[in-house]
C-alpha positions in Angstrom: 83.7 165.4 116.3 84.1 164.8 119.9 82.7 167.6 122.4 82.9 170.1 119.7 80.4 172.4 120.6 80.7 176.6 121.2 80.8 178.1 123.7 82.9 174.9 124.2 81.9 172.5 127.2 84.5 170.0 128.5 84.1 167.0 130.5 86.7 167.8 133.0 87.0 163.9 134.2 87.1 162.7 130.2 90.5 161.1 129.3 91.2 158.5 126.6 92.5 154.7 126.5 96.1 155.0 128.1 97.4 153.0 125.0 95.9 156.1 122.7 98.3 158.1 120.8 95.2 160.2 120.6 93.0 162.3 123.3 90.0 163.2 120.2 90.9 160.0 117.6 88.2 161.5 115.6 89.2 165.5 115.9 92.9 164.7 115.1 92.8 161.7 112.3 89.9 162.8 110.1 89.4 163.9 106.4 91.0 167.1 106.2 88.3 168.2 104.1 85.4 167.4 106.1 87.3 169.3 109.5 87.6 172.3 106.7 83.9 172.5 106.5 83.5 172.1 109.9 85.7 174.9 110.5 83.7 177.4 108.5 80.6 176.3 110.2 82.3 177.2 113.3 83.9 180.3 112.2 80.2 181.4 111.2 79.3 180.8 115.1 82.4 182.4 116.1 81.8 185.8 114.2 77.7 186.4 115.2 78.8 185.7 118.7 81.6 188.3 118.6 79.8 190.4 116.2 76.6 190.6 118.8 79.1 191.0 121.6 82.2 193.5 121.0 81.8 197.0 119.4 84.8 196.1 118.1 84.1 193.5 115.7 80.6 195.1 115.0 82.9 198.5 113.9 84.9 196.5 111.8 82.9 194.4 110.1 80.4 196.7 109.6 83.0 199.3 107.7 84.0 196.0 105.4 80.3 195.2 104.8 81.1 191.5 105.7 78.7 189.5 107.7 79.2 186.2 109.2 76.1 184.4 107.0 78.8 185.4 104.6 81.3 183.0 105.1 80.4 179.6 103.3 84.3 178.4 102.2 87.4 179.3 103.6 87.9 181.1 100.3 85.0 183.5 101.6 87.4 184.3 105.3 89.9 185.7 103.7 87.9 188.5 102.6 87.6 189.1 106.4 89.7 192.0 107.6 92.8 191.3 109.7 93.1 192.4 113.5 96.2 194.2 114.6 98.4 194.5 117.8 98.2 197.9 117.2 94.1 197.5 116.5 94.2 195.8 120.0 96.0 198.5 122.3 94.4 201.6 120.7 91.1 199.7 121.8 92.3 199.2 125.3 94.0 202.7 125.3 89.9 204.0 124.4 88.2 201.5 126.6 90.0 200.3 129.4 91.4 198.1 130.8 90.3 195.1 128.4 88.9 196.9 124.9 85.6 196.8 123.2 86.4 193.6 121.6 85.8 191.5 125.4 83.2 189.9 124.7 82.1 188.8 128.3 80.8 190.8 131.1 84.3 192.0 133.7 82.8 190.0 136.0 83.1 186.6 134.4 86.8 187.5 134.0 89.1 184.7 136.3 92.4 185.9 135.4 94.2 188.5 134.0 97.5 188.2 131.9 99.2 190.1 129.6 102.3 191.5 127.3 105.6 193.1 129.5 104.7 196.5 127.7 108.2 197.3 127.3 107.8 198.4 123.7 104.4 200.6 124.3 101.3 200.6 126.1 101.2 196.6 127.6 98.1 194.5 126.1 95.7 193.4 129.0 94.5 190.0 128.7 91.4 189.1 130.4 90.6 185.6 130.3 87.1 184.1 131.8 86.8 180.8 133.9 84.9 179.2 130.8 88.2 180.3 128.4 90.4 179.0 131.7 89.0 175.7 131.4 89.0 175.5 127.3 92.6 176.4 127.2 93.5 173.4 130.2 91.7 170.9 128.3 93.1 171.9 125.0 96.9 172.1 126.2 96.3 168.7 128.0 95.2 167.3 124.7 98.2 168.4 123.1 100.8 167.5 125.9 99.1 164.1 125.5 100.2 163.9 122.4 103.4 164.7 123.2 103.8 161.4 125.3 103.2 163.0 128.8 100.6 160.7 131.0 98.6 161.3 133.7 101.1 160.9 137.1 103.7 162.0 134.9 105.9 165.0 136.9 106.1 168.2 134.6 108.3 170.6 135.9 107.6 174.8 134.7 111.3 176.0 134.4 109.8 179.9 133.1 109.0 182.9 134.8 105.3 182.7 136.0 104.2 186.6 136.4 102.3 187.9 133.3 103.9 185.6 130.8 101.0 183.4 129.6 103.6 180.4 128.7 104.3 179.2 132.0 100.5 179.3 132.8 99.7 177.6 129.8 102.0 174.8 130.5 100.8 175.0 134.5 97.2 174.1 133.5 97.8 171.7 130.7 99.9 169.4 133.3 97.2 169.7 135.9 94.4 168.8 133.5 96.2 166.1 132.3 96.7 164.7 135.8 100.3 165.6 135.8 102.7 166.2 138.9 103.0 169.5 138.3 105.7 172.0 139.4 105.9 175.5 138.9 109.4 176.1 139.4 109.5 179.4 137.8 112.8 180.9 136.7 114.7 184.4 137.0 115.8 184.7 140.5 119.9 184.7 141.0 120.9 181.4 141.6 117.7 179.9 140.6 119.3 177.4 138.0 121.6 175.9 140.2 118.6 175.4 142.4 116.4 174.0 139.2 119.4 171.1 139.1 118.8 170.0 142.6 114.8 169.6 142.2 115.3 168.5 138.8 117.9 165.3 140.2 115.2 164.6 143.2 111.6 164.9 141.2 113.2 162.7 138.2 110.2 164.8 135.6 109.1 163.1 132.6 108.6 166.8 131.2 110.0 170.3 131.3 108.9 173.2 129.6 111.0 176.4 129.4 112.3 178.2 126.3 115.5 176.2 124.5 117.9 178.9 125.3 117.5 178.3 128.8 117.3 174.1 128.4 120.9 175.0 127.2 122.1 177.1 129.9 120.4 174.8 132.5 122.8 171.7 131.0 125.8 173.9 131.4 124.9 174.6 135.2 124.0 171.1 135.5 127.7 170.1 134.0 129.8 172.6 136.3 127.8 171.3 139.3 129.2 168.0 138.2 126.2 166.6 136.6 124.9 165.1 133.5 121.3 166.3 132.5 120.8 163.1 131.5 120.6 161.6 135.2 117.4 163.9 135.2 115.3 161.0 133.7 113.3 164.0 131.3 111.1 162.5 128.6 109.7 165.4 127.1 110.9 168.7 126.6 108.7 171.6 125.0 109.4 174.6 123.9 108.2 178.0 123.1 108.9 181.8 123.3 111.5 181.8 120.8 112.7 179.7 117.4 115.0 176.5 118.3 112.9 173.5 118.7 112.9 173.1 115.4 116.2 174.0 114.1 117.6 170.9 113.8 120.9 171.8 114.7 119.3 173.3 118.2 117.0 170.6 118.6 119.0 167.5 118.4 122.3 169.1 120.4 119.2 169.3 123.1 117.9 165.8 122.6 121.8 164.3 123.0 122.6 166.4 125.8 119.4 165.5 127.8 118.5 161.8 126.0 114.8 163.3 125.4 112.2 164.1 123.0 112.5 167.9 122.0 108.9 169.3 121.0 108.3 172.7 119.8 105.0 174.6 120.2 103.8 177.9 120.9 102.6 181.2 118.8 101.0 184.5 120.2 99.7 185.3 123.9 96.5 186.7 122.4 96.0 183.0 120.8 96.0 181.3 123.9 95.5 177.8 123.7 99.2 179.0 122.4 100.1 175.2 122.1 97.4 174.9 119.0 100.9 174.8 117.1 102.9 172.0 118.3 104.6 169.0 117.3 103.9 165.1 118.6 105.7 162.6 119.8 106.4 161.5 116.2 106.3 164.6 114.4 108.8 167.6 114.5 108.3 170.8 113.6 104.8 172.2 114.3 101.1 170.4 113.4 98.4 173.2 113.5 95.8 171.4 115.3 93.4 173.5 113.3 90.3 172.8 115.4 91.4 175.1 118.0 92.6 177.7 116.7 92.2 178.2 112.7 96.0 179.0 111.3 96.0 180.2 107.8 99.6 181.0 106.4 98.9 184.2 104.4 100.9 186.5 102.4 102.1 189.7 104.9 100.3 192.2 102.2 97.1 190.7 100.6 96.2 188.4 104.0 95.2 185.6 101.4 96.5 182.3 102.3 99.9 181.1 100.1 100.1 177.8 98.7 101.4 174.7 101.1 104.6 174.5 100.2 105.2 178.3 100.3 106.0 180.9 103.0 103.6 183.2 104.5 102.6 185.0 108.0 100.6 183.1 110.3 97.1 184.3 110.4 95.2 182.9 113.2 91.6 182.8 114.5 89.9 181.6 117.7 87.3 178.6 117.1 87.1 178.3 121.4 87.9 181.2 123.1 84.8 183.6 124.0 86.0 186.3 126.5 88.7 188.0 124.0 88.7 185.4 120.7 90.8 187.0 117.9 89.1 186.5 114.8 91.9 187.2 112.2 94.7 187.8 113.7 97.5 188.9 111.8 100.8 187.8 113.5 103.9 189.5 111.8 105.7 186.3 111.7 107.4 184.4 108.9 107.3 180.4 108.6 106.2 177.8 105.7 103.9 175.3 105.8 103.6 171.8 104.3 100.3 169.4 104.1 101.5 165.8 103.9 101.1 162.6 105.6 102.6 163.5 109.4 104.2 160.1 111.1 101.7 160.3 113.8 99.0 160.2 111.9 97.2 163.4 112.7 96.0 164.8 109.5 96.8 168.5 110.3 99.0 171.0 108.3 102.4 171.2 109.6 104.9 173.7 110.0 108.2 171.7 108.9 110.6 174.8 110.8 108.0 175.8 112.7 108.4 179.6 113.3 111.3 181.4 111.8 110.6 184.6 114.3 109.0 187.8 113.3 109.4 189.5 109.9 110.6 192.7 112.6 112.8 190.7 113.5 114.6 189.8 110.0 117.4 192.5 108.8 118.8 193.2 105.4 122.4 193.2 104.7 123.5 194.1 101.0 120.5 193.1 99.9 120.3 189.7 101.8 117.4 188.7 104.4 118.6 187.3 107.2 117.1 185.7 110.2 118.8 185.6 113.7 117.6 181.8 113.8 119.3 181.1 110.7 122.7 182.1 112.4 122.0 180.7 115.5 121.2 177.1 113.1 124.9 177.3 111.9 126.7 178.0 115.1 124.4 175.0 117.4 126.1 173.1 114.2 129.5 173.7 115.0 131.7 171.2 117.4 133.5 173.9 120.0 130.6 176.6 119.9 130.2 177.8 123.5 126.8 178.4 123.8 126.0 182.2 123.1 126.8 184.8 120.7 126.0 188.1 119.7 124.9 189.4 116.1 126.2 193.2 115.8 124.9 195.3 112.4 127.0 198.1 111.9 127.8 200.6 109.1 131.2 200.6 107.0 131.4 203.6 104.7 128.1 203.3 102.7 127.7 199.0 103.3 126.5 197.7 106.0 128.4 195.2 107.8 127.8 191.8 109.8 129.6 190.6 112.4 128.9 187.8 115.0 130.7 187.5 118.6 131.0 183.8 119.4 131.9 182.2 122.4 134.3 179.1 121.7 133.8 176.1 124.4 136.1 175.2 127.2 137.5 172.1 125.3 138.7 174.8 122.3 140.0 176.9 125.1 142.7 174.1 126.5 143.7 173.2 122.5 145.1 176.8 122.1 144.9 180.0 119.6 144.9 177.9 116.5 142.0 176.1 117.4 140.1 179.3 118.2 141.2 180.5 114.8 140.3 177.6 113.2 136.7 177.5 114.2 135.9 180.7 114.1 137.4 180.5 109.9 134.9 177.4 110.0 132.0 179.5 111.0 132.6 182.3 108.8 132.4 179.7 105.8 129.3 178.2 107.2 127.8 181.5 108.1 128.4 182.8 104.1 127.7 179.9 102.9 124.1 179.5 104.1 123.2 183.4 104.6 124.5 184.4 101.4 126.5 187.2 102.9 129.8 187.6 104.1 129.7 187.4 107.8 132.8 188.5 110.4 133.0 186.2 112.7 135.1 186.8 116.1 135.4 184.4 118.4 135.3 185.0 122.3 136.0 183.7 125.8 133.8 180.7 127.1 131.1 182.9 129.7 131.3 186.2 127.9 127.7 186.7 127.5 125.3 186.6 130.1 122.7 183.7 129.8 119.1 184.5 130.1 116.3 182.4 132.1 114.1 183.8 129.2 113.9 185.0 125.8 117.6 185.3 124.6 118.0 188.6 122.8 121.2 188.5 120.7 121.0 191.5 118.3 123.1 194.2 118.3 122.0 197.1 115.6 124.8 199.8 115.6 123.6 201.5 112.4 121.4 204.0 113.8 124.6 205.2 116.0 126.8 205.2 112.6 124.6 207.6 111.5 123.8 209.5 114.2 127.7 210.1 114.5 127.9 210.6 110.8 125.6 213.6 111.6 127.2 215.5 114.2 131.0 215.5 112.0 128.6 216.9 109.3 127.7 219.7 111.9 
């Protein structure tokens, strides 16, 4: 395969034919079978260099009794023992800042990332020049799938601080020859802004997450212009579930004219674009050369069937300063192998990722997924653009309800309209959850929109009970 060597060694200066749908022809089209055996070879390399590196993996591997000569089918991997977000902040919290499993000396490190910490101790990513450069060249190849080209303007509409998507996308543009423009997001008044720059700079891409895509075309329509006068090609995604909802994805694509790609997995698995879709494909191909994906089952680890559903399990075949080697991800999604339109003979995930298995709650005996409700209300003629979930307790049930916002057209049509639509979603919303769902609908602009990752669930059972408690005192 082309420049597939470890530690990995890019030709900075490489690019293919301009005609190519293809940066690696060879990397992305061949047998499937013959990259799986590949991949074990390289997994082998992977684990004795981590193994002679990182106490870490040396602990753990050494308390399984698993070796890396071990490892001759994929079958043989899963016997390998998962790594945890929990596993990764105890070992920063006992050798700081960066854990026994950094496998480079601090000195090599060129820049330092890492998670907001605002649910525990933050995870400190320390990524070395070498890594830097592995993760440019392997986010350019995937952006070049996408349909961006060298000269091509990309313009960064996401908060660049610690967040490793808008670097990610940053460097991919830049190896790729790009334009590119780190606009950021998050200060007041910053979307109206993004409108001006977007109408001057005309960018064949923008990446940001799809929640704020949407609220950027609303700014753009009450400053009296049409997001489609921006000229964008390309828009992709990550940081939450949408770009594969269809519902989500194609009220994008008609609102902006433009190809809607979603990509994106973990922080710790940066190259995070290793899942992404192409210019021809939807959903997500796992461009398994970079990063090894296995969809697993969340208790045994053992990869499901295709066809089936399954946690993502992932595993660094490039990365040397911090490479996760089993990675457990706590996410739900289902994946497919079948001939993908583009031609690239990866597996695919058809949804791509439904959000974390955290993130699903039960009501009277139903799972249900934010993303699922979010689906059915993008589907909906008159939704305004935001809503709110809110769990609650009713006597010993639990109870759903969902706050939507009904669109200014609704508004100016009158009460029986709102009534109307928000009878239509309650239908919808039983009809595909399962569950009966109470649905009230609010005032266009109720909810705030986010420049980030829109977080829409409200959980009142905890203060059901906590109230139920102090009338039994």
């Amino acid at each position: 395969m082309e420049e597939w060597n470890f530690p990995p060694s890019y030709r900075n200066d490489y690019f293919p034919d301009t005609n190519s749908p293809y940066w690696f022809r060879d990397r992305e089209t061949m047998d499937p079978e013959k990259r799986d055996e590949l991949i074990v070879a390289r997994i082998r390399e992977v684990m004795a260099y981590a193994y002679d590196h990182s106490p870490f993996y040396q602990r753990k591997w050494d308390e399984a009794g698993i070796k890396a000569n071990d490892i001759r089918t994929l079958a043989d991997f899963e016997e390998v023992p998962v790594v945890t977000k929990q596993e990764l902040r105890d070992s920063q919290a006992k050798n700081p800042p960066f854990g026994d499993y950094l496998c480079c000396p601090e000195s090599d490190i060129h820049h330092i990332h890492g998670t907001s910490g605002t649910t525990g101790r933050p995870t400190a990513f320390g990524i070395s020049r070498r890594d830097w450069e592995t993760i440019a060249n392997n986010h350019a190849r995937i952006m070049w799938g996408m349909g961006l080209r060298p000269g091509d303007t990309v313009f960064v509409a996401a908060i660049l601080s610690l967040y490793m998507g808008s670097w990610g996308a940053l460097i991919g543009a830049e190896r790729l020859g790009c334009k590119a423009f780190p606009f950021g997001a998050g200060a007041p008044g910053m979307t109206a802004r993004a409108v001006i720059w977007l109408g001057m700079m005309k960018p064949a891409g923008l990446y940001s997450t799809p929640s704020y895509a949407l609220r950027l075309a609303e700014v753009a329509r009450e400053e009296g212009v049409d997001p489609r006068e921006f000229g964008i090609k390309v828009l992709f995604f990550s940081g939450e579930p949408g770009g594969s909802i269809p519902s989500i994805r194609d009220k994008i694509q008609q609102i902006y004219g433009a190809k809607v790609v979603d990509c994106g997995t973990m922080a710790e698995l940066t190259p995070w674009m290793h899942a992404s879709g192409s210019a021809d494909t939807e959903g997500m191909l796992l461009w398994q050369d970079i990063v090894y994906t296995e969809v697993a089952d969340p208790n045994t680890h053992r990869r499901v069937p295709y066809g089936e559903q399954g946690t993502p399990i992932y595993t660094h075949l490039e990365r040397t300063s911090q490479p996760m080697i089993r990675m457990v991800s706590g996410d739900l999604t289902h994946w497919v192998m079948e001939d993908n339109p583009c031609g690239r003979t990866y597996p695919r995930l058809p949804k791509g990722i439904y959000g974390r298995i955290d993130d699903m709650f039960q009501i009277r005996g139903e799972n249900v997924y934010p993303s699922a409700i979010a689906e059915v209300l993008e589907g909906l003629a008159g939704y305004g653009g935001e809503h709110r979930i809110i769990i609650s307790r009713g006597g010993s049930m639990d109870e759903l309800a969902v706050k939507a916002e009904f669109d200014q057209e609704v508004a100016g049509r009158g009460p029986d309209a709102i009534r109307s639509l928000g009878e239509k979603a309650e239908a919808e919303l039983s009809r595909v959850l399962g569950v009966r769902a109470r649905v009230v609908m609010v005032d266009p602009e109720t909810f705030p929109r986010t420049d980030f990752k829109a977080q829409r669930v409200v959980d009142d059972r905890d203060l059901y009970q906590s109230l139920n408690q102090k009338r039994g005192g």
